[in-house]
Structure formats: C-alpha cells, structure tokens
N, C-alpha and C positions, 0 to 999 in steps of 0.2 A: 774622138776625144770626149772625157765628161769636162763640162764644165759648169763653174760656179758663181751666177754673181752674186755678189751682198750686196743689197739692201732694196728698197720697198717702192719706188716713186717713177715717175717718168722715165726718168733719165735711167733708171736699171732697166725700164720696160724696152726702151729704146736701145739697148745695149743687149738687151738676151735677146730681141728682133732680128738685130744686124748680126748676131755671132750666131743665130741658126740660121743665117741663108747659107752659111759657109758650109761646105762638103765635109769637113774636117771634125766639126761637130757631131758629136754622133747623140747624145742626151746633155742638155741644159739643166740645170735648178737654179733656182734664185730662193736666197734668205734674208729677212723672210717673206718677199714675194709680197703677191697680192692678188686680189681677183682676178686683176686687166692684166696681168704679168703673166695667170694661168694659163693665157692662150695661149702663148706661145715659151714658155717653161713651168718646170714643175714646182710651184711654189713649197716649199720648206718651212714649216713651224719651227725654227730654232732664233732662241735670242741671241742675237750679233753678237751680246757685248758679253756674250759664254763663249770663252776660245774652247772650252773645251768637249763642249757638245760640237764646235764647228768643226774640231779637228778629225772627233771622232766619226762626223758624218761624212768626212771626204776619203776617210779611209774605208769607210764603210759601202761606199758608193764609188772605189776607185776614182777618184775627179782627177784628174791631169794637171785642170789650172784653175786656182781662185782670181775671179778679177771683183776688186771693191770699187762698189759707187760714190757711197759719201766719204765727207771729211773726217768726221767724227771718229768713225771706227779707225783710220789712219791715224789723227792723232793721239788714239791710244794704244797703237803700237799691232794692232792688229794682221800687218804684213810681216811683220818683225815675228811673232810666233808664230805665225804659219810657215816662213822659212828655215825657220828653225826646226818643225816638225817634217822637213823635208817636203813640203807642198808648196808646188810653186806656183807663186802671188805674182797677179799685177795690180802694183802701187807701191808707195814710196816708203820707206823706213816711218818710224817713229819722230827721228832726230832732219830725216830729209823734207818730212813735212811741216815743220816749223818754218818755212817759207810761204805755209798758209797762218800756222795754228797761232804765229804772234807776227804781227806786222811790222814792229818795231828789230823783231830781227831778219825782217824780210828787208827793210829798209837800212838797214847795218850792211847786209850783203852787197847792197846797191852802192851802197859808198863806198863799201872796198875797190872795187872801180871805178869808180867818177861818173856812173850810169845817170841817163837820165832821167829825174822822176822830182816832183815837188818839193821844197825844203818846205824841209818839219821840225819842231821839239817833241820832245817825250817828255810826259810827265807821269806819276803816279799819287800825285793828292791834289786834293781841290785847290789847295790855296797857292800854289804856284801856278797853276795852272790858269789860276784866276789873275794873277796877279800880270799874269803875259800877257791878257786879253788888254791892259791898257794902255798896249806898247803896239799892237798887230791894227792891220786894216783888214776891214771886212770888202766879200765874203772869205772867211775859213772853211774847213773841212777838219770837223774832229772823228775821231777815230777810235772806236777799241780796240788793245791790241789781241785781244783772243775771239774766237771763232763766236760767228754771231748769228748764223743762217741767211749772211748777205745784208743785214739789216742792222748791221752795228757801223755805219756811215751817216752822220748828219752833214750837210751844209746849211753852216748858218750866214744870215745877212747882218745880223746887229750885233751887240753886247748882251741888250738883254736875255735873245733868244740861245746866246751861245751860254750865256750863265744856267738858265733852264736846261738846259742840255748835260753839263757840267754834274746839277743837281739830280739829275737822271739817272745817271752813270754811279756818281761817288754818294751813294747813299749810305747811311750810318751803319747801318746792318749789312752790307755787302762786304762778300767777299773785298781783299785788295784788287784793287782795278791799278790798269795801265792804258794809257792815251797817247796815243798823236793828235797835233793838232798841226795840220797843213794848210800852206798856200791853195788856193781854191785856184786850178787851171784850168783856163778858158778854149775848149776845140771839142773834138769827137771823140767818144768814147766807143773802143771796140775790142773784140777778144779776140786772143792770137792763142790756138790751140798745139803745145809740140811734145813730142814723144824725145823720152830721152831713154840712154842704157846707163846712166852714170858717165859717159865719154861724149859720143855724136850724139847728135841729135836732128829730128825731122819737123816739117811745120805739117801738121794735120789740118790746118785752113785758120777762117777764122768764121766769125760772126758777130752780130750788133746784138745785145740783148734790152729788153726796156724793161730795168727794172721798177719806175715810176707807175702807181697804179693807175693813173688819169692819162687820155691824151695827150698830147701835145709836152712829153713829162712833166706833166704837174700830179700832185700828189703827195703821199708818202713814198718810200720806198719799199720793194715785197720783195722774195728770194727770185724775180721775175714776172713778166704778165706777156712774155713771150721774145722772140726772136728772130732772126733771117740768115742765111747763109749763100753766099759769102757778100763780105762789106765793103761795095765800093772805095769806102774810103780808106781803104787797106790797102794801096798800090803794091806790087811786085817790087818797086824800090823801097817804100818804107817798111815792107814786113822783113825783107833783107836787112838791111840796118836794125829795123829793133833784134832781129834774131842776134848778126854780127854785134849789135854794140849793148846789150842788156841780157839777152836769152843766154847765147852761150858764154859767155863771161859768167854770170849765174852758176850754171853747170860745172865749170872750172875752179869757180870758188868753192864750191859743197865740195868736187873732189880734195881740193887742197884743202879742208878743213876734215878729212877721214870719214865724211857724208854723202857719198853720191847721191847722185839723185836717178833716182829711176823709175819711170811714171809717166801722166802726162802732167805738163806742165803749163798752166793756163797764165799766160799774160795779159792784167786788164790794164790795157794801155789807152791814154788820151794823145789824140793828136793835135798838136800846135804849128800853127807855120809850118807844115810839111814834116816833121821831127816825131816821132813816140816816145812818151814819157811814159815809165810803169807809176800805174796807180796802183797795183797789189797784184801778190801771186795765189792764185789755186792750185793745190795739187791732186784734181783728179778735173773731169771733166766739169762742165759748169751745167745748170740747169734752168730754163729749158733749151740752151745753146750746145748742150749733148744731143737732144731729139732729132737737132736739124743738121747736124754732123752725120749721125748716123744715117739718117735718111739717102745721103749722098753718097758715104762711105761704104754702107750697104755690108757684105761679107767678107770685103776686104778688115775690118777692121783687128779682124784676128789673125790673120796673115800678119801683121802690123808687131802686133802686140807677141807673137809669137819670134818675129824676127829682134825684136826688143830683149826679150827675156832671153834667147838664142847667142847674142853678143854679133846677131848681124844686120843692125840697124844701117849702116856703114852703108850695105848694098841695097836696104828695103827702097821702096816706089812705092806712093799712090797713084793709080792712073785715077785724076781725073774727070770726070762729064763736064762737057759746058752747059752743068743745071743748078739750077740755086730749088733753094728750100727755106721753107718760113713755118714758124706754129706759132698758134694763138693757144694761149693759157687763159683757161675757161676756172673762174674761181665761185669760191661762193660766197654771195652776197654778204658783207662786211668786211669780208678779210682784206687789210692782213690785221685787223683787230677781231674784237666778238663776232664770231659764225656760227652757223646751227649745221647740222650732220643730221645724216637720214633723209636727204631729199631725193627724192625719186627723180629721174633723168628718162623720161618717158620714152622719147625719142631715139635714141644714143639708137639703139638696133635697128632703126632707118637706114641709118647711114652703111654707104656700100662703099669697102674699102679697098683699096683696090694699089698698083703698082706707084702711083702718083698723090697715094691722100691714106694715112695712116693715122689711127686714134691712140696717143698714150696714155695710158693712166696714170694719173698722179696720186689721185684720193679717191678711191671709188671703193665699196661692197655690192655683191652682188647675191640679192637674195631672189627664189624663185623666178627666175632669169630674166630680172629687173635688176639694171645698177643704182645704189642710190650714192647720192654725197658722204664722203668718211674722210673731208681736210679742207684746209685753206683753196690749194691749188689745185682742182678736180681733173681735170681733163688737158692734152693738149694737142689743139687738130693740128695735124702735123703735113705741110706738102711738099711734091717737086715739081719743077716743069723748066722747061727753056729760058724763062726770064724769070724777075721777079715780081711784075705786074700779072705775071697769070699764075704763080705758086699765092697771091696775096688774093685773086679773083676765089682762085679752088677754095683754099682756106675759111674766106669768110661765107662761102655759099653752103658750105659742112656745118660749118656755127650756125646758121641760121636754118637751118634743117634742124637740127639739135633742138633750138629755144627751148632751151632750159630755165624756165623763169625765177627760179631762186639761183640760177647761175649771172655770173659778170664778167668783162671782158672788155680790154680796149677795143677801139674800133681802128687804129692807124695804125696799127704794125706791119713793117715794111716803108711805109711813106717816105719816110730820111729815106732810105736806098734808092725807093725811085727818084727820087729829087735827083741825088748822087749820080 
C-alpha cells in the first residue's frame, strides 16, 4: 500500500513509525513532514490547507490511504474532500468533528443522554457571563468553545482571576467568542483512546498526559510536556462503563443525527469516586499520548485502521503486550510563551535507538547533519519496557544524554502511575 499522513509533529512522526513496521506498507509520505519524519517517510512539501495539490499528489503517487494527524485540517473538512475525490481517508467528517471543534456541542451531545460530565453554562458575551460569576463558587473551569491547541482551558480559583480570564478571551477586536464555564471536578484525569466505523466501536488503550508545564502540575497549561501508557487509574471496569455509558451512546447519537462518526475518538475523561466523567472529546489521536500508543501498538495500527475503513471493526483485535510506554517532551526554553529556534541539539546522534527507546520529532531542522530547535515542543524521547518504573528509568537516562541546554523538560513524568 502507499500511504499518506498529514501533517508535521510527533504524533505524525509516531504514526508514519508504527504504519512502516507493517508488511502491508509498501511506501509512506507525510505532508508536510519534516526532518525527524524523513527517517522514516518521505516528507512532501505540499500545503495541507491546498486540497488540491493534496489530491493531486495522491493520485499522482497512487496512495491507497490518507490518515490525518491534526484537528485542524479535520475541522475544515479535509476528509470530507478527499472522499469525495474517491481517496480513502482516515478521520472524521467536517460535521463529525464538531465533537472536538466546539465544545459546547460536544456537551449538548452528552446531555442528550444523561452522560456523565460537569454542569456547565454557555455563554457568548462578557457581561452575562460576568454577571454568573456572582451566583457560582470557585474553583471554575472556563472554556473556549473552538479549537485552541489544547490551551484554551483555565481553571480559576477566585473572581478576580476568572474576570481576567473573561477579559482575555472577549476582547473588543475579536472575533465573536463562545464559553463554558464549568464546575471544576475534583479526581484523575485520563484519556481513553477508541476507534469507531460510525456503528461499533473499539478501545485502543488509554494514557495520562501532563499537560501542566511544571512538576507536581503547577504551571501553565501546553499542548503537553508528556505522557505514559497505560493508566492505572483506568481499571477494566471503569473503562467499560465510560465506553458502555458515554462513548458509545456518543456514536449512536452522531448516527441518529445523519453524522457518524468515524475515526478515533479520544475521551478526556476525570475520574470521581470510581465513575468517568468526559471533560471533552478529540477527534484524532492526542499529542504526546499518540507517541506512547504507537510505541505499544507498533504495526498493528494499520490493521486497525484498515479494518475500520473495511466496515469490519466488529471482528478487529488488538493483541496486546504486557508493556507500558512513557515519553518525555523535551521543549524549548520559555515555551509555551516567547522561545528562540535555531538551537543546535548537539547531542540528539548519541543517542542509540533502538526496539525499547524511540526519538520523535516534534520541532526540529536538520542542517548539515546537525538537528537544531524549529518549535515549542522539540523532541519527545519515547520508551517501552515491562513496567513503568523502567520505561520512566530508560526515558530519563536518553534526556540526560541529550542535555540540551537551551532545552526543558519535566522531571516526574510517570510518577502518579507508579504511585498508582
């Protein structure tokens, strides 16, 4: 088979990785790729957001199957004319992905069945929205309802800071904005990864991600600073239940509304008292809790995805290991505000990579066969092993080879799991 991913970051590097171990493969490209991508696919200068350079390149290159990474291109309908062009896509409609691209109708869907998840209001101007904050107890969780690169969540503790928040969002010159502003729920927060065809659906695992850039999560919030797989705290009874009483209820309603859903279907769900509440839906893989999926998943994932697109998810299996996987997201220094690019990464071709310790790229160039810094999110060393006290040993002893000194990095990813 040829196939296609779009787009540029880890999580596609992670994904063109895992769909070339498969025999089924026979030539990869990614658009539009990237240095770290080139190892192992042929990266493609074409801009994503041109269908019709894309279309023309897959007919031009026989591709068999486009798989998209990000949101973005999903929510502008980008599967939608590709199958239209007779190429067949995995990921979700235009109108199936609004269970990411507005959260307020992700939250609409949840109430059509009585699902569990935070009560909220929706608002869309300041001064209602102001005017609620004299009625609510803190902490809140405000919300935009459109695509924010994982950074459009505050929790606030007071008035004042929810007002500055408020002021943040609805500024005079912006676009019309739309808001939740939710009950702040107190438990675990974890993601439940499933593959759907528009009817059944399958659990692909889950994982913990820390989005918080500091320790112990303190910080801001970033599009992640890493991850582990799988999440103790995700028992076999409560992933059944959130699937039985959230996921496919989900599914059922996009069919009954003439929108299936078909894709993967990422639930970030908080755990309370033993129960999963959804805090919001993704509709493609998450990032960096794609790296350590794939890692696991390995070759099988296009088996998966091909039984998906085939109408025989019904019979699909994952077999699999009893191995977990963890990556560290190695950033550059300020992010996720002001950062400089162009930093040399001296070290990176130390590192010996090997079946149990895998390098993605997130933000790299590579000149003169030196990588240097080109993003927020640079790097993310990615491992497996038997437990998760030695995928978290491998991990941190690769970063510390690396010492990237205009690079940054938590130090406790994984820590909640070993606790766990």
């Amino acid at each position: 088979m040829n196939i296609l991913v779009i787009g540029n970051g880890g999580r596609e590097h992670s994904i063109c990785w895992a769909i070339s171990q498969n025999p089924k493969c026979e030539n990869i490209y990614c658009a539009p790729g990237s240095d770290g991508i080139s190892e192992v696919a042929e990266s493609i200068n074409i801009d994503i957001s041109n269908i019709t350079l894309i279309i023309e390149f897959c007919k031009k290159k026989c591709v068999d199957l486009v798989v998209i990474g990000p949101e973005g291109p999903l929510e502008k309908g980008l599967s939608d004319q590709l199958s239209s062009a007779n190429i067949q896509t995995f990921g979700p409609s235009r109108n199936a992905s609004k269970l990411e691209s507005s959260k307020v109708f992700a939250k609409k869907v949840c109430k059509s069945f009585n699902g569990l998840t935070a009560r909220y209001e929706e608002f869309d101007n300041i001064e209602s929205a102001k005017k609620f904050l004299n009625s609510t107890t803190y902490p809140i969780v405000i919300k935009r309802d459109g695509l924010a690169s994982g950074k459009g969540v505050t929790i606030v503790e007071n008035e004042k800071k929810a007002i500055k928040t408020l002021n943040s969002i609805f500024k005079p010159d912006s676009k019309k904005e739309k808001i939740l502003i939710e009950e702040h729920l107190t438990g675990e927060e974890v993601s439940l990864f499933i593959i759907s065809d528009g009817v059944d659906c399958l659990s692909l695992g889950s994982a913990q991600d820390h989005k918080r850039l500091l320790d112990n999560d303190e910080g801001p919030n970033t599009g992640g600073m890493g991850a582990y797989s799988p999440a103790p705290v995700l028992t076999k009874e409560i992933e059944e239940k959130a699937i039985l009483d959230i996921v496919k209820p989900t599914i059922n309603e996009m069919e009954k509304r003439g929108t299936p859903f078909k894709g993967i279907l990422y639930a970030g769900l908080m755990i309370c008292d033993g129960l999963p509440y959804l805090i919001e839906y993704n509709v493609r893989f998450g990032d960096p809790e794609c790296q350590v999926l794939m890692m696991r998943l390995g070759g099988q994932i296009l088996d998966v995805i091909l039984d998906c697109l085939n109408g025989n998810l019904k019979n699909s299996r994952v077999n699999w290991a009893n191995d977990h996987a963890l990556t560290v997201v190695i950033t550059s220094k300020g992010y996720p505000n002001e950062y400089n690019r162009g930093s040399v990464i001296p070290n990176l071709s130390k590192i010996k990579e090997h079946t149990n310790l895998k390098i993605f790229h997130a933000g790299t160039k590579k000149r003169s066969g030196l990588y240097y810094s080109n993003g927020g999110r640079v790097l993310n060393v990615t491992t497996r092993g038997e437990n998760l006290k030695e995928v978290q040993r491998l991990a941190y002893r690769a970063v510390s080879k690396i010492n990237w000194e205009d690079g940054f990095y938590r130090q406790d990813i994984g820590d909640k799991g070993i606790k766990n």
